[in-house]
C-alpha positions as CSV (number, residue, x, y, z in Angstrom):
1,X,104.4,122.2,80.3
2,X,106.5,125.1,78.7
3,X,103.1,126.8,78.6
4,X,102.3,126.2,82.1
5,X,105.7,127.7,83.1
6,X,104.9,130.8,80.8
7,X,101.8,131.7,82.2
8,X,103.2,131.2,85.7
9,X,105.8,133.8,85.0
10,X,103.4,136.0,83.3
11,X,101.2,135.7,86.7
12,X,104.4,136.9,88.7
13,X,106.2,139.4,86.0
14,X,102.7,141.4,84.7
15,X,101.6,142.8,88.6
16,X,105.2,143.4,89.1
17,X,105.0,145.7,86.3
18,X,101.9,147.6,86.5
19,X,102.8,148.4,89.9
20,X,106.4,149.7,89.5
21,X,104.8,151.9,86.5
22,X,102.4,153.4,89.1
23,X,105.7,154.1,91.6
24,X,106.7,158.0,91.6
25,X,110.2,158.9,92.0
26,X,109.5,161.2,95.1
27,X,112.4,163.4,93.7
28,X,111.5,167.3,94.6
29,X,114.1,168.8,92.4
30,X,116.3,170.5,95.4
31,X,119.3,172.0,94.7
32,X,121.5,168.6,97.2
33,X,119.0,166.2,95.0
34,X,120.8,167.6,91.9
35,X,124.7,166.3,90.8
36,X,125.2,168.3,87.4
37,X,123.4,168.8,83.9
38,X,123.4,165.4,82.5
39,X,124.8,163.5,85.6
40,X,123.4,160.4,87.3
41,X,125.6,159.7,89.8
42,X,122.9,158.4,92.5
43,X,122.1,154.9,93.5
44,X,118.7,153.6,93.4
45,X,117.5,151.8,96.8
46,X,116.7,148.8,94.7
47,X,120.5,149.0,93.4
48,X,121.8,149.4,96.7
49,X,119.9,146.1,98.2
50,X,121.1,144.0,95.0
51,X,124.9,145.4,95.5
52,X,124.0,144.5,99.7
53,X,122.8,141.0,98.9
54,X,125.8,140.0,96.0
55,X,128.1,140.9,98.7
56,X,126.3,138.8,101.2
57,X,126.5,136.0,98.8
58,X,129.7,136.5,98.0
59,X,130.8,136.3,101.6
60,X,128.6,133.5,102.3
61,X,126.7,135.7,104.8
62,X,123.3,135.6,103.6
63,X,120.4,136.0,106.6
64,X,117.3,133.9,107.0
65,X,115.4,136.5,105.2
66,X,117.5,136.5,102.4
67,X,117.7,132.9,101.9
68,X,114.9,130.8,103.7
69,X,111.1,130.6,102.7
70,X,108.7,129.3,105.6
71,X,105.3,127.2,104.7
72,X,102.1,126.8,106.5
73,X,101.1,123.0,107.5
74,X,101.2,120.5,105.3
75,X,101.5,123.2,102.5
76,X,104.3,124.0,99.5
77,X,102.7,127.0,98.0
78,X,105.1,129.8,98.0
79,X,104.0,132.8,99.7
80,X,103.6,136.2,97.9
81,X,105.6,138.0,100.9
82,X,108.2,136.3,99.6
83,X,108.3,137.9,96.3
84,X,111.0,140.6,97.0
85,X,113.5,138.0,98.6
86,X,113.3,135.9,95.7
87,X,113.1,138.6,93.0
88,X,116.5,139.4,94.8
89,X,117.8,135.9,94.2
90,X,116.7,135.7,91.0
91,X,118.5,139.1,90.0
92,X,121.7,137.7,91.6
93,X,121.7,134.5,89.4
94,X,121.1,136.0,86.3
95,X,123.5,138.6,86.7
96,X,125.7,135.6,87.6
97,X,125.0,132.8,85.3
98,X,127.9,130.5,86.9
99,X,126.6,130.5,90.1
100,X,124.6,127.6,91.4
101,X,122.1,126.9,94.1
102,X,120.5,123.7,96.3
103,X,117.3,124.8,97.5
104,X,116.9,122.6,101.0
105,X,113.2,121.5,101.5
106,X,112.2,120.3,105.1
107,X,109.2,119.8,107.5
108,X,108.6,119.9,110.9
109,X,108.6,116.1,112.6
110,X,105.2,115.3,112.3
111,X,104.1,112.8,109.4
112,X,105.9,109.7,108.5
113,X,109.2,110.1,107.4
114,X,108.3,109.3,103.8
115,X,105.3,111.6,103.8
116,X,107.8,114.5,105.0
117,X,110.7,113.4,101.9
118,X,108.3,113.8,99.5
119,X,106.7,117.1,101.2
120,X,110.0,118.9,101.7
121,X,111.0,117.9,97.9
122,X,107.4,119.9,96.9
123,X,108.9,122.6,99.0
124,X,111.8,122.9,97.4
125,X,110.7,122.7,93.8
126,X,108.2,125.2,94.4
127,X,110.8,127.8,95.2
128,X,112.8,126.3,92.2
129,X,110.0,127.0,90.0
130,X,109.4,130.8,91.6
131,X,113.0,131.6,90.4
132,X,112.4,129.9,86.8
133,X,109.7,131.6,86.2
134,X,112.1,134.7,87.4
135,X,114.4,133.9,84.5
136,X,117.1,131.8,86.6
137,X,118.3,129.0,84.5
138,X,117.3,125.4,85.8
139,X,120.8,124.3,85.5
140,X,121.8,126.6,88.0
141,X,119.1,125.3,90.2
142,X,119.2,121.6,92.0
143,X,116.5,120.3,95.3
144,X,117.2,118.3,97.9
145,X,114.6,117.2,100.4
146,X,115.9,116.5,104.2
147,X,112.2,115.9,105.0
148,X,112.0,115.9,109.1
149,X,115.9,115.1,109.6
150,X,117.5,119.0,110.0
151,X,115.1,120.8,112.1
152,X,116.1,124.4,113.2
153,X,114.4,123.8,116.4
154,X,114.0,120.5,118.4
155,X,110.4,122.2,120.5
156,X,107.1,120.6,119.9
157,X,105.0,123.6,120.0
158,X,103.0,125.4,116.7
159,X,105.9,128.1,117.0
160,X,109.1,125.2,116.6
161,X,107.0,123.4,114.4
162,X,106.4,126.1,111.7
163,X,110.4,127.1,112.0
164,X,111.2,123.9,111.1
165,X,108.7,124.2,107.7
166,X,111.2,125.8,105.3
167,X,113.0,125.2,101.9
168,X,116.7,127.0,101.8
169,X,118.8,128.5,99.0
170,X,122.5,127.5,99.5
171,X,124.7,129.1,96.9
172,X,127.3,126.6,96.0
């Protein structure tokens, strides 16, 4: 099982890093890039989004796309265009080992209400596992599955339906 989980973060970490190694700085060496001989003083983008989202944790203001991962039909695989959203969850609870999550799995209304339990649970611990395999500590993480019971829309068309497929990260 450990091995599983190893190889899963290997999958994730080892892309990750060949392509930030291939990224160029894009710095021209202008005279406004520069601060001083042996001065740092700027803030990277990346930096600048992690600061953004701790604060928007902190406030409890975190947005859909910082907290909510959608799933096709009848499916609980994570999506890769998730990865930066969750990389920046992940950052923010190892930075912060206190802080704790509930990652909310639910479906949209069709299936029987046991079917829809068990599929939001699979939701949820699939994000779960995404951020252990990030490095968050399971402790900090716990599931919940509301199955069909807290839909964000109440519309039966393939666009209400596929809102309504989503696991949450609630920071506690």
């Amino acid at each position: 099982m450990k091995l599983n989980k190893l190889m899963k973060a290997l999958a994730i970490v080892v892309p990750m890093a060949v392509l930030s190694a291939c990224s160029s700085t894009g710095n021209t060496g202008s005279d406004s890039d520069m601060t001083g001989a042996g001065q740092d003083s700027s803030v990277t983008p990346l930096k600048q989004e992690q600061e953004m989202f701790a604060q928007n944790v902190e406030n409890g203001s975190l947005t859909d796309e910082e907290s909510m991962v959608w799933f096709a039909f009848n499916d609980a695989v994570v999506d890769p265009s998730y990865n930066k959203m969750l990389e920046l969850n992940a950052n923010y609870l190892t930075n912060h080992p206190d802080a704790k999550i509930v990652i909310q799995g639910n479906t949209d209304q069709r299936g029987t209400p046991e079917y829809n339990i068990a599929l939001g649970e699979k939701r949820a611990q699939a994000v779960a596992d995404y951020l252990e395999a990030l490095g968050v500590n399971a402790s900090q993480i716990s599931t919940v599955s509301y199955g069909e019971e807290k839909p964000l829309v109440q519309g039966h068309t393939d666009a209400d339906y596929a809102k309504n497929r989503r696991a949450k990260i609630v920071y506690n």
